[in-house]
mmCIF file as Biopython writes it, N, C-alpha, C and O atoms, coordinates in Angstrom:
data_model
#
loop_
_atom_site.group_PDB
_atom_site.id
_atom_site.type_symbol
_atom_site.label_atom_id
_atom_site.label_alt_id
_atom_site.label_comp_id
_atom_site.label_asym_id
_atom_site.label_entity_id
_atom_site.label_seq_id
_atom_site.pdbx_PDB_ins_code
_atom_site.Cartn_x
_atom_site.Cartn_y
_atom_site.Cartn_z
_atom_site.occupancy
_atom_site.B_iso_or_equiv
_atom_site.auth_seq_id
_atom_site.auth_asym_id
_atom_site.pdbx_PDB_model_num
ATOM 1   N N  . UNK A ? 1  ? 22.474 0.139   68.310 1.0 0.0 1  A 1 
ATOM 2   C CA . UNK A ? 1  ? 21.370 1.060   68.462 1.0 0.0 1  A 1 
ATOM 3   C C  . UNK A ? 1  ? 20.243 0.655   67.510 1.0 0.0 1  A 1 
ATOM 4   O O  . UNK A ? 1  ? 20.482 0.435   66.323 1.0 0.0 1  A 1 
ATOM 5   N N  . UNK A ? 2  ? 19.100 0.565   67.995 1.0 0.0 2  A 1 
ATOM 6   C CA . UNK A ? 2  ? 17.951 -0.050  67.075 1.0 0.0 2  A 1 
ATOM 7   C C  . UNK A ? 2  ? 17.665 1.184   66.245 1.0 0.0 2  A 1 
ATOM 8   O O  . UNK A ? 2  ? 18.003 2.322   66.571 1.0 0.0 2  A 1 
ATOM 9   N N  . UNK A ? 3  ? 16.943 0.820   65.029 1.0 0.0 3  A 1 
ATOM 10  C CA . UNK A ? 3  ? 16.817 1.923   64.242 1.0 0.0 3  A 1 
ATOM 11  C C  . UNK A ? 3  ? 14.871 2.224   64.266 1.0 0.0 3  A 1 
ATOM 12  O O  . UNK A ? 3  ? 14.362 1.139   63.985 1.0 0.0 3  A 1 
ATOM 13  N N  . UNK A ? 4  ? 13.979 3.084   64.456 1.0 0.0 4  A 1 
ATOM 14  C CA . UNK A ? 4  ? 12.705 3.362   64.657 1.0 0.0 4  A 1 
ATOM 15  C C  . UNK A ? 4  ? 12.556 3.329   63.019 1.0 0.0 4  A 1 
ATOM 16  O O  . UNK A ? 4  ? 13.127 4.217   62.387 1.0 0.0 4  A 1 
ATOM 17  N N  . UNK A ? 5  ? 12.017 2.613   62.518 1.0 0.0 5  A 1 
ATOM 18  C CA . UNK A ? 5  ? 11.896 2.118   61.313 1.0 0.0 5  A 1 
ATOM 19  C C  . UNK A ? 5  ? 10.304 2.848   61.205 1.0 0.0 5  A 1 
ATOM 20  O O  . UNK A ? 5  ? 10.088 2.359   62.314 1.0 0.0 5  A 1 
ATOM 21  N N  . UNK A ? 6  ? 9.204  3.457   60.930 1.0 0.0 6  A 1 
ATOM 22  C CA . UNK A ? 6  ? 8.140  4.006   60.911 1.0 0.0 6  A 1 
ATOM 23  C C  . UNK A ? 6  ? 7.458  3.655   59.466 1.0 0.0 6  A 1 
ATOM 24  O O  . UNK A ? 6  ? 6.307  4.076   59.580 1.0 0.0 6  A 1 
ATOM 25  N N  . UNK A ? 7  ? 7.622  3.038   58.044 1.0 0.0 7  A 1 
ATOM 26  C CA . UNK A ? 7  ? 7.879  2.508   57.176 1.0 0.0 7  A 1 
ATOM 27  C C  . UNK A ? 7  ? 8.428  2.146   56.002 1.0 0.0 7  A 1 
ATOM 28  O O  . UNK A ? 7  ? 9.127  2.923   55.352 1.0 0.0 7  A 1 
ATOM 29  N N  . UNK A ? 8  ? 8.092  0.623   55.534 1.0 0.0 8  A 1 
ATOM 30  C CA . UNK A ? 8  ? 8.695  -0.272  54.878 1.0 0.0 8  A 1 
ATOM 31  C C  . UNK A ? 8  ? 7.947  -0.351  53.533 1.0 0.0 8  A 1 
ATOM 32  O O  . UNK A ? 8  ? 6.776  -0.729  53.499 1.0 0.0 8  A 1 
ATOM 33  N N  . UNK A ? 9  ? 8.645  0.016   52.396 1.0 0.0 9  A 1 
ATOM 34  C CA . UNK A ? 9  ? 7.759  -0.150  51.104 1.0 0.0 9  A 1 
ATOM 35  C C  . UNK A ? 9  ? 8.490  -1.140  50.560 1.0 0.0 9  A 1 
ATOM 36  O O  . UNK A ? 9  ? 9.679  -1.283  50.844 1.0 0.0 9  A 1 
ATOM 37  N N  . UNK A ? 10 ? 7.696  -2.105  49.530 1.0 0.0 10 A 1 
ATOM 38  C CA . UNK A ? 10 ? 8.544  -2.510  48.106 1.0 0.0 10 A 1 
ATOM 39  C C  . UNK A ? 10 ? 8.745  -2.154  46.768 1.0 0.0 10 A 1 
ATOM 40  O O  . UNK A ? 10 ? 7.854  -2.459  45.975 1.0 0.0 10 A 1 
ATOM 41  N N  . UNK A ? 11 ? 9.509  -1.703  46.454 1.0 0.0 11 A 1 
ATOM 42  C CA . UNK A ? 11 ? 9.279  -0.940  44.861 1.0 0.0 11 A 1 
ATOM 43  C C  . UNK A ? 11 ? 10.386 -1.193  44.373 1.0 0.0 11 A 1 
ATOM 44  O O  . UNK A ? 11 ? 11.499 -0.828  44.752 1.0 0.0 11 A 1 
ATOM 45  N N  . UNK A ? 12 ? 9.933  -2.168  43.061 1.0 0.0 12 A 1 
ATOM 46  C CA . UNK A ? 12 ? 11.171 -2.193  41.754 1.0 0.0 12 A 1 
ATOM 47  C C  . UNK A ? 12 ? 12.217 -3.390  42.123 1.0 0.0 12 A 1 
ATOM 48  O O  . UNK A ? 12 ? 13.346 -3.336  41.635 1.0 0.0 12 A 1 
ATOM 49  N N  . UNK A ? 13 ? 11.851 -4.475  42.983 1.0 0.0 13 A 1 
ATOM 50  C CA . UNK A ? 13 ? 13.174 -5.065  43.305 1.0 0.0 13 A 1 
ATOM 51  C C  . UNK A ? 13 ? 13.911 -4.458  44.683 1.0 0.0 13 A 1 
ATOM 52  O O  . UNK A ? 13 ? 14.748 -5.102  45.315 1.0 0.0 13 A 1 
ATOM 53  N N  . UNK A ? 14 ? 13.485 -3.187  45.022 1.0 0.0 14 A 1 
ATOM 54  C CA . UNK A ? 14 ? 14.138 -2.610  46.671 1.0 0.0 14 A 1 
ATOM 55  C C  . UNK A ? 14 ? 13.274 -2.410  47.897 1.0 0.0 14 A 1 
ATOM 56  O O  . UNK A ? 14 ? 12.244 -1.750  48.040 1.0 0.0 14 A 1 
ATOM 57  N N  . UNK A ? 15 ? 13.804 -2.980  48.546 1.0 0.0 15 A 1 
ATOM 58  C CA . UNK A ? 15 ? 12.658 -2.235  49.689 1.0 0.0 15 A 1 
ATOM 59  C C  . UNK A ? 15 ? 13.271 -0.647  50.088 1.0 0.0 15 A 1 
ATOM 60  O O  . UNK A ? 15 ? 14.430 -0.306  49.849 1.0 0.0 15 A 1 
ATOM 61  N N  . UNK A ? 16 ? 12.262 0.212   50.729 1.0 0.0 16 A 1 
ATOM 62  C CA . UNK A ? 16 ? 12.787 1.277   51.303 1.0 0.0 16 A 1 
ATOM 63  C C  . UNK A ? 16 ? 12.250 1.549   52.748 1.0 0.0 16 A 1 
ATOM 64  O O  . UNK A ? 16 ? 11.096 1.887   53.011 1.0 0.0 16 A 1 
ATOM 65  N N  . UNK A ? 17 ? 13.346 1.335   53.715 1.0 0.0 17 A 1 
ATOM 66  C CA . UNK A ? 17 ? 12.451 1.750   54.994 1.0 0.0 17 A 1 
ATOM 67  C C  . UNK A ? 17 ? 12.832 3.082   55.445 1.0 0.0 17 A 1 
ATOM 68  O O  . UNK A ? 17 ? 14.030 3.365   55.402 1.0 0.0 17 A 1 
ATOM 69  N N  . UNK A ? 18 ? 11.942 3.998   55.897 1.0 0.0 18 A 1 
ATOM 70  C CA . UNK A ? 18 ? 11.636 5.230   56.645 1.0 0.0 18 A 1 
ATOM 71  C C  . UNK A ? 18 ? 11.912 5.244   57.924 1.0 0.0 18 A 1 
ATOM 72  O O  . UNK A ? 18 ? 11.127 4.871   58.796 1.0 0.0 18 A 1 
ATOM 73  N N  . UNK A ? 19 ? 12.889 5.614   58.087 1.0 0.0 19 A 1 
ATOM 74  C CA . UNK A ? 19 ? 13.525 5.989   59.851 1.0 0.0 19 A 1 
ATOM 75  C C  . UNK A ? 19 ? 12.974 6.830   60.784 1.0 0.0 19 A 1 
ATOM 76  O O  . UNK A ? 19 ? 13.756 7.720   60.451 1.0 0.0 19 A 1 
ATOM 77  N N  . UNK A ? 20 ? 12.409 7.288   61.549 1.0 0.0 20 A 1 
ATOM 78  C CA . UNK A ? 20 ? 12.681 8.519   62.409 1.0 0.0 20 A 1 
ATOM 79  C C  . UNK A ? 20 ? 13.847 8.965   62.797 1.0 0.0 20 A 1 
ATOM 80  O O  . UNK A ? 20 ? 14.551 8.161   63.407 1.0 0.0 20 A 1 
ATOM 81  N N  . UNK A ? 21 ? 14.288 10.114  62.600 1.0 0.0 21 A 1 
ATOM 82  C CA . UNK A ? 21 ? 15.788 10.213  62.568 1.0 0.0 21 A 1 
ATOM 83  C C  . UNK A ? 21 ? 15.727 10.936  64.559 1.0 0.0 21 A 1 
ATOM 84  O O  . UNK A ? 21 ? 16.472 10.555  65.461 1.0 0.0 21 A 1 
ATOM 85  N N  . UNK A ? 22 ? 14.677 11.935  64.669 1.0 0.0 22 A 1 
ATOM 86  C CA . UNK A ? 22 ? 14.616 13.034  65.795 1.0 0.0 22 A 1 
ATOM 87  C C  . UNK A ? 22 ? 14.947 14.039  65.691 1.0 0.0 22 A 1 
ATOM 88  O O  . UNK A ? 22 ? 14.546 14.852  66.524 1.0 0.0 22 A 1 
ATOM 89  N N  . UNK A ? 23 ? 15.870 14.492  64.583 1.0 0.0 23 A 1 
ATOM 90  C CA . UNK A ? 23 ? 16.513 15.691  63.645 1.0 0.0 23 A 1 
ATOM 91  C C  . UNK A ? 23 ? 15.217 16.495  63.250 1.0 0.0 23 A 1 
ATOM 92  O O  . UNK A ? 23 ? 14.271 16.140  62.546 1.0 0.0 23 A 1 
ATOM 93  N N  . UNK A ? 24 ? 15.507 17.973  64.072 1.0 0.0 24 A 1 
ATOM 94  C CA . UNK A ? 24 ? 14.458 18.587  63.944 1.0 0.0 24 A 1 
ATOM 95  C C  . UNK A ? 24 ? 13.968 19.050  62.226 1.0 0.0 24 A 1 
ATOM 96  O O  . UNK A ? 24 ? 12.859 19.003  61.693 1.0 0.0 24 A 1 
ATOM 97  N N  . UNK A ? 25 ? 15.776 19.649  61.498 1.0 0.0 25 A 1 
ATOM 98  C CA . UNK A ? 25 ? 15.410 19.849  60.238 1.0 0.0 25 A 1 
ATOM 99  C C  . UNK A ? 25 ? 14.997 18.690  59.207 1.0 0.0 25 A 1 
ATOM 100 O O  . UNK A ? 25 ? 14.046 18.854  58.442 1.0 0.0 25 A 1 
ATOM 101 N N  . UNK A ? 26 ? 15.868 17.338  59.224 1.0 0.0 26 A 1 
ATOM 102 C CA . UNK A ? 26 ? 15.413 16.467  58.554 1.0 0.0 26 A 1 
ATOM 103 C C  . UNK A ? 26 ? 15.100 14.903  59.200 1.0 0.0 26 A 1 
ATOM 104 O O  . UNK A ? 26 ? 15.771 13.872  59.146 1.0 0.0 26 A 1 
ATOM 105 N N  . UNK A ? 27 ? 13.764 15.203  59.838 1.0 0.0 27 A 1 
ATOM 106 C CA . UNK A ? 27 ? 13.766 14.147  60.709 1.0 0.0 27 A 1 
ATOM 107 C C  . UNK A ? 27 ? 13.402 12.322  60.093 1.0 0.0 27 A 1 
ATOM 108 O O  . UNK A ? 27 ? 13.449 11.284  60.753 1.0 0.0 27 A 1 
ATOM 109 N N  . UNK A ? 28 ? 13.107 12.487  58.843 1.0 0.0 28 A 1 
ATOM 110 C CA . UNK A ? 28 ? 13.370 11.222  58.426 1.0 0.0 28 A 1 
ATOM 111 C C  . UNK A ? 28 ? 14.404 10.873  57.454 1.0 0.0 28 A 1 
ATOM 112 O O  . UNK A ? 28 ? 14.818 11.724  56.667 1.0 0.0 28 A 1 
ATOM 113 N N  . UNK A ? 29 ? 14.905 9.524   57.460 1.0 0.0 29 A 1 
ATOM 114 C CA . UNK A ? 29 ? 15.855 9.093   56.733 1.0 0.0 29 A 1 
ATOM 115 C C  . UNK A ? 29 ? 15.609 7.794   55.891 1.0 0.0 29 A 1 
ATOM 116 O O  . UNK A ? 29 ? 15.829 6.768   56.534 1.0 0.0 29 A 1 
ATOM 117 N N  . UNK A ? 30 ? 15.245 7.626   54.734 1.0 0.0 30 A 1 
ATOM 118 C CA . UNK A ? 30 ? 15.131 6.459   53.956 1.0 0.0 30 A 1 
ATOM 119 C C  . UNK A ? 30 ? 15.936 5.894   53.545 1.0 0.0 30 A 1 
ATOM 120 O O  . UNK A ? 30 ? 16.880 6.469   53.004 1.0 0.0 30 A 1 
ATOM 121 N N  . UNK A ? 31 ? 15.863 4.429   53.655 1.0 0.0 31 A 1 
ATOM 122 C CA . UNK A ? 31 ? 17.046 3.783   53.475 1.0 0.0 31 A 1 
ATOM 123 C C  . UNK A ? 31 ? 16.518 2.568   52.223 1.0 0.0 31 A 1 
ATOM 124 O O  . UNK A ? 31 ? 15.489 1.923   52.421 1.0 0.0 31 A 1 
ATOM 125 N N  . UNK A ? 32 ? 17.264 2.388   51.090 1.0 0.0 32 A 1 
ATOM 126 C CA . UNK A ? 32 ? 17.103 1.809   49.971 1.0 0.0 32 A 1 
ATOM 127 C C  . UNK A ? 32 ? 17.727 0.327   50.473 1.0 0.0 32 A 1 
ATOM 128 O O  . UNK A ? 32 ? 18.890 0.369   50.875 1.0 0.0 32 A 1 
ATOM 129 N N  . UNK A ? 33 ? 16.990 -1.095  50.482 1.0 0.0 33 A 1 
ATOM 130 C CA . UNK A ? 33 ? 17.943 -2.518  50.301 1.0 0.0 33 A 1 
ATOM 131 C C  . UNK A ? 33 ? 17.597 -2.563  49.213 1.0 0.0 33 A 1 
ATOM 132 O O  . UNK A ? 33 ? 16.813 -2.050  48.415 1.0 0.0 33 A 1 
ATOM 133 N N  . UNK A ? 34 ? 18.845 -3.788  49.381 1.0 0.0 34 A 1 
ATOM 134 C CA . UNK A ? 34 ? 18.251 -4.881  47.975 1.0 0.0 34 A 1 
ATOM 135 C C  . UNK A ? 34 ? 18.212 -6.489  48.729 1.0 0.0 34 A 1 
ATOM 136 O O  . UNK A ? 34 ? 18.481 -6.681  49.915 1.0 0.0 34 A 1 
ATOM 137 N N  . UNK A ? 35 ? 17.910 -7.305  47.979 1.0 0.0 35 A 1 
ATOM 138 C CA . UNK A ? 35 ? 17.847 -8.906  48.633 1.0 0.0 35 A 1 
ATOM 139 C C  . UNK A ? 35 ? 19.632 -9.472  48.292 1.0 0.0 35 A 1 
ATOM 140 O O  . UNK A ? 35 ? 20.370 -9.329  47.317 1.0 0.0 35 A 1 
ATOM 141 N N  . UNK A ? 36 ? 19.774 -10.043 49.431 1.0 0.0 36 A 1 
ATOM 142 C CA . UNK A ? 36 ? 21.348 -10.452 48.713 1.0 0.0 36 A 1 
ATOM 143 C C  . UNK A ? 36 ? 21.153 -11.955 49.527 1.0 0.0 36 A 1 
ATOM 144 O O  . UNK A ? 36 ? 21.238 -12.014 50.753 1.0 0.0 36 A 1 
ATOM 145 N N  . UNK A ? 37 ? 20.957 -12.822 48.913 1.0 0.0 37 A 1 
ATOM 146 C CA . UNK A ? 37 ? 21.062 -14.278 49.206 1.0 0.0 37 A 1 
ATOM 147 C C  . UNK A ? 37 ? 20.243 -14.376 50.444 1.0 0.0 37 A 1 
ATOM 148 O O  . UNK A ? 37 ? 20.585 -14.675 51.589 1.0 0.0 37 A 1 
ATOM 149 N N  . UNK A ? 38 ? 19.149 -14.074 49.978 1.0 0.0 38 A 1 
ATOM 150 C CA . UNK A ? 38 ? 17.459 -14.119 50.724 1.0 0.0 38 A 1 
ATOM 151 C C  . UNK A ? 38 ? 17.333 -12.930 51.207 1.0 0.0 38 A 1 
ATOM 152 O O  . UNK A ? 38 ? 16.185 -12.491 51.144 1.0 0.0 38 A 1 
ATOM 153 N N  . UNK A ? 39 ? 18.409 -11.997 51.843 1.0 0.0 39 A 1 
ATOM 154 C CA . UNK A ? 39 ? 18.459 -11.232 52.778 1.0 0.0 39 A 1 
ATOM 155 C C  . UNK A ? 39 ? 18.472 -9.828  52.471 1.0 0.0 39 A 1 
ATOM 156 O O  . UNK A ? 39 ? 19.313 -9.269  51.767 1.0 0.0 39 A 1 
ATOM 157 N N  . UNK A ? 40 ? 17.131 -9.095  53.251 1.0 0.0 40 A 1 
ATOM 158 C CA . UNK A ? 40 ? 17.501 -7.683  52.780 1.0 0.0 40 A 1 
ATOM 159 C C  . UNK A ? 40 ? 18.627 -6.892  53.479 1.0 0.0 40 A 1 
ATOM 160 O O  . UNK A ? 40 ? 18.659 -6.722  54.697 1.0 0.0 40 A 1 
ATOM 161 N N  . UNK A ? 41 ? 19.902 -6.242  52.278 1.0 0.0 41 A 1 
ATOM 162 C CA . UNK A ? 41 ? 20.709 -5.769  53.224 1.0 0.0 41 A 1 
ATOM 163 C C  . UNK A ? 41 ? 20.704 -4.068  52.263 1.0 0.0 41 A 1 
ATOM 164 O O  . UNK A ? 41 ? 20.079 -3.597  51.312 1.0 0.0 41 A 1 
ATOM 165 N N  . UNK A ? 42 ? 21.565 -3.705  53.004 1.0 0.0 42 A 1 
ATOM 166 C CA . UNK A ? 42 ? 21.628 -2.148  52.764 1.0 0.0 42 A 1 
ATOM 167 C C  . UNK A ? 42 ? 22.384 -1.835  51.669 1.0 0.0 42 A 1 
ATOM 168 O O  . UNK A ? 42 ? 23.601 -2.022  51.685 1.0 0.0 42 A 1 
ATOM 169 N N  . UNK A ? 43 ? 21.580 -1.195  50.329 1.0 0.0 43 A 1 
ATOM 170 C CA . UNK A ? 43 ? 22.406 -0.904  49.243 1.0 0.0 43 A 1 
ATOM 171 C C  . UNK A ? 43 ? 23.508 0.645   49.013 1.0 0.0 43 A 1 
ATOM 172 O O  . UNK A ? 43 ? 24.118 1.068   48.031 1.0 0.0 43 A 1 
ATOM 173 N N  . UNK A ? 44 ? 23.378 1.107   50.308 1.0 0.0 44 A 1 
ATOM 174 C CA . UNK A ? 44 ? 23.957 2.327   50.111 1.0 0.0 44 A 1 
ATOM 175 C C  . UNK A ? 44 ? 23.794 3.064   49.539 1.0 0.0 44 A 1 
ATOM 176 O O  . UNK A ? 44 ? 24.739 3.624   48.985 1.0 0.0 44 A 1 
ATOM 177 N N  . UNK A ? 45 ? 22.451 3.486   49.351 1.0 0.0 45 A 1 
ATOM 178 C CA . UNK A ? 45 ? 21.694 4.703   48.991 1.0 0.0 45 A 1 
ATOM 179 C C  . UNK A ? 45 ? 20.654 5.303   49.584 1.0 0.0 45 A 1 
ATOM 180 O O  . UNK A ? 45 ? 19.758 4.475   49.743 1.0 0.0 45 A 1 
ATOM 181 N N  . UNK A ? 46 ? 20.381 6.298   49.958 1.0 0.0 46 A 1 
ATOM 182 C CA . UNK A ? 46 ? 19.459 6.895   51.139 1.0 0.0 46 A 1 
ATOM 183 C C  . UNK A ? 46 ? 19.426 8.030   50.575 1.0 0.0 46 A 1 
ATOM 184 O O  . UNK A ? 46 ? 19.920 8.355   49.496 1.0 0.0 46 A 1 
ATOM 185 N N  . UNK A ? 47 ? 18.549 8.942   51.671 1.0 0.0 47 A 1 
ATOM 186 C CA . UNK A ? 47 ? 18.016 10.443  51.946 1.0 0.0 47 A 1 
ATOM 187 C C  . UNK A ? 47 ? 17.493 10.883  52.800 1.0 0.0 47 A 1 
ATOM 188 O O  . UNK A ? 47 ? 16.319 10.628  53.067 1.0 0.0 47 A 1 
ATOM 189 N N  . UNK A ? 48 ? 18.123 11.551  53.362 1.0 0.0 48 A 1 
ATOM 190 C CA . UNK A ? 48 ? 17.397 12.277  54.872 1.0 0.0 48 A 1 
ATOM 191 C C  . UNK A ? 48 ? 16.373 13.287  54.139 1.0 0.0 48 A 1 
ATOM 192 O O  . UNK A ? 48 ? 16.810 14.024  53.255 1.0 0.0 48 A 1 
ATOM 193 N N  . UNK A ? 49 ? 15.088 13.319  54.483 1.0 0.0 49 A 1 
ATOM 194 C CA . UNK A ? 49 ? 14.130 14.077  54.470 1.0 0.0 49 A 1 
ATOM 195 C C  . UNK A ? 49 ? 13.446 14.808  55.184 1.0 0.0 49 A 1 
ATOM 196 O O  . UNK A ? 49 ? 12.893 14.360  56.188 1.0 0.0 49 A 1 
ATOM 197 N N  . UNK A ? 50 ? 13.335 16.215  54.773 1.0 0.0 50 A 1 
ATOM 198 C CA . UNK A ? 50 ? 12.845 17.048  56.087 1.0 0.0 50 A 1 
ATOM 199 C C  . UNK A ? 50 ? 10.889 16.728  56.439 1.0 0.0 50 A 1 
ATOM 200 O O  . UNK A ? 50 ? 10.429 17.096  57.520 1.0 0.0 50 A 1 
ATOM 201 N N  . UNK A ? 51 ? 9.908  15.986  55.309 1.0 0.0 51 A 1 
ATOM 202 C CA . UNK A ? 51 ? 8.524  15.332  55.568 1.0 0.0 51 A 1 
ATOM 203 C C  . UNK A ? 51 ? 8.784  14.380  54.897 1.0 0.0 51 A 1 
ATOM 204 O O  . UNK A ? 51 ? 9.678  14.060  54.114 1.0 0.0 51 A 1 
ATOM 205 N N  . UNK A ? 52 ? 7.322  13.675  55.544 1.0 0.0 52 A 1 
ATOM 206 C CA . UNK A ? 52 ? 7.089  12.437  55.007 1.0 0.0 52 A 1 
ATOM 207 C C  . UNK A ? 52 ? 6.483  12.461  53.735 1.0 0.0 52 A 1 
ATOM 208 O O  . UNK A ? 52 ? 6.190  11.346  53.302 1.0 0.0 52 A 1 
ATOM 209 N N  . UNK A ? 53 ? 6.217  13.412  53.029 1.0 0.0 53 A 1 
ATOM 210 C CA . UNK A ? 53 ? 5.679  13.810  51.601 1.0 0.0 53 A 1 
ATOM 211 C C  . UNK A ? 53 ? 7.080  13.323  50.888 1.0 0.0 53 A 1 
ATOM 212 O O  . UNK A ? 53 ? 7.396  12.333  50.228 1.0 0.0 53 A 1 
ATOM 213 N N  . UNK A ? 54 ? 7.794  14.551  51.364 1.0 0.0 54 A 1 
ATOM 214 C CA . UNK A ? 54 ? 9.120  14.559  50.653 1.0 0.0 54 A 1 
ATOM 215 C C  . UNK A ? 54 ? 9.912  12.738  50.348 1.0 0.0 54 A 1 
ATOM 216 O O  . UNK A ? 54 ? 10.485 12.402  49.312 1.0 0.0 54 A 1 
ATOM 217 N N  . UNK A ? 55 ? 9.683  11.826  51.627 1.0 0.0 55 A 1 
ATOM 218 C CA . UNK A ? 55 ? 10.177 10.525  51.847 1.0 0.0 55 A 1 
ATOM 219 C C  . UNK A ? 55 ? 9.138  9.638   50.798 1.0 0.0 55 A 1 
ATOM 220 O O  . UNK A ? 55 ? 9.490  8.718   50.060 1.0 0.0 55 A 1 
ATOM 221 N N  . UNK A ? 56 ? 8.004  10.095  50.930 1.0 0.0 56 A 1 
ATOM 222 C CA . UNK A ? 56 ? 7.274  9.380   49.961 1.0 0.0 56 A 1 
ATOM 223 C C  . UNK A ? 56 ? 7.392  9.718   48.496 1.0 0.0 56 A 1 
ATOM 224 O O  . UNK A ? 56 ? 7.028  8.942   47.613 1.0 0.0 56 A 1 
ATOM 225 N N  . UNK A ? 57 ? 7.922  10.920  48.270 1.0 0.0 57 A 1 
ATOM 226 C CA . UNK A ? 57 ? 8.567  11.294  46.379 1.0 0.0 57 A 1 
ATOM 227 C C  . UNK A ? 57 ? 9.777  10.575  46.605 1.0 0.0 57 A 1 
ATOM 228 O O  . UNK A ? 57 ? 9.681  9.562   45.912 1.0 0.0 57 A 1 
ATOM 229 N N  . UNK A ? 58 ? 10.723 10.567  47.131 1.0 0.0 58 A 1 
ATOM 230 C CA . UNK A ? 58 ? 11.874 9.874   46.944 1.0 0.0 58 A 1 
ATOM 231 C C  . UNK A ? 58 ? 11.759 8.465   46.652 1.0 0.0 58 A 1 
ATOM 232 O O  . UNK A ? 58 ? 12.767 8.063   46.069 1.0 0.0 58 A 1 
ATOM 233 N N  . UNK A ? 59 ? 10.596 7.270   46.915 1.0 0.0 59 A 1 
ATOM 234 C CA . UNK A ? 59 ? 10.469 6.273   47.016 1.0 0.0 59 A 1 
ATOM 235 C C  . UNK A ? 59 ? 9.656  6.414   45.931 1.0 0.0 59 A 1 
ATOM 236 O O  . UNK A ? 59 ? 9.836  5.605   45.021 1.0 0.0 59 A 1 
ATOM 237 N N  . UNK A ? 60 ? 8.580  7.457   45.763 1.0 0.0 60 A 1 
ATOM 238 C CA . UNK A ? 60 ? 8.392  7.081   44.471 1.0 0.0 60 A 1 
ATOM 239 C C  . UNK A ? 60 ? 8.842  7.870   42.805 1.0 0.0 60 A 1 
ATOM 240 O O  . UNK A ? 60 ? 8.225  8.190   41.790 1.0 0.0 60 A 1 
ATOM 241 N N  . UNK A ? 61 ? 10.230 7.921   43.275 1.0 0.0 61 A 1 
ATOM 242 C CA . UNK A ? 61 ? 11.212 8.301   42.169 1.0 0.0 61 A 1 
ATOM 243 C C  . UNK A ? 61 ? 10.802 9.793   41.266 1.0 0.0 61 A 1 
ATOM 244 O O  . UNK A ? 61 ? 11.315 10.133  40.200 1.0 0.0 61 A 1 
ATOM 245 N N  . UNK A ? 62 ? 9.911  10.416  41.910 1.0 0.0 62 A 1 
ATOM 246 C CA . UNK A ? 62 ? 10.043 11.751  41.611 1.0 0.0 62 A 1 
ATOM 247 C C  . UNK A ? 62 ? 10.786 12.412  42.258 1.0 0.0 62 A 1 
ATOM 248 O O  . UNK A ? 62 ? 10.702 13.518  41.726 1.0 0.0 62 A 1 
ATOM 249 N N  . UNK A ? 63 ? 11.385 12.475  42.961 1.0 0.0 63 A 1 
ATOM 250 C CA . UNK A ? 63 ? 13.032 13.381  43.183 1.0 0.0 63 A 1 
ATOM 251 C C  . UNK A ? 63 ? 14.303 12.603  42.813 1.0 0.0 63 A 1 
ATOM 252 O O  . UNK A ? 63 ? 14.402 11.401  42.565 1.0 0.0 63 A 1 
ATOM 253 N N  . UNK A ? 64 ? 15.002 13.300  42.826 1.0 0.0 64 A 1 
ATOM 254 C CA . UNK A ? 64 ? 16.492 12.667  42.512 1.0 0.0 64 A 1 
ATOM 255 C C  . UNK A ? 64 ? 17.396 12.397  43.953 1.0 0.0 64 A 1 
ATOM 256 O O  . UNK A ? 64 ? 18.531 11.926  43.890 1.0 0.0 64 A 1 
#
């Protein structure tokens, strides 16, 4: 299943991409990589977010 990726930041060494999830309460989901032998893969850390305000504090490390 492809994932609607809506955006891609770089910050600190991680990228974070922004999902559309379709989830009415938390319709986006950010997803944290890291580079692992060129390649960005998935570090297993995320957050479903109910706005894109909210997705944009998470990326920029004012929420927990």
């Amino acid at each position: 299943m492809a994932r609607n990726i809506i955006k891609s930041i770089e910050r600190g060494g991680y990228r974070y991409d922004v999902e559309e999830t379709g989830d009415g309460a938390r319709p986006y989901d950010v997803h944290q990589l890291h580079k692992a032998q060129g390649h960005w893969v998935d570090a297993g850390y995320g957050r479903y977010c109910a706005s894109m305000a909210e997705a944009d504090a998470y990326i920029g490390g004012q929420t927990a």
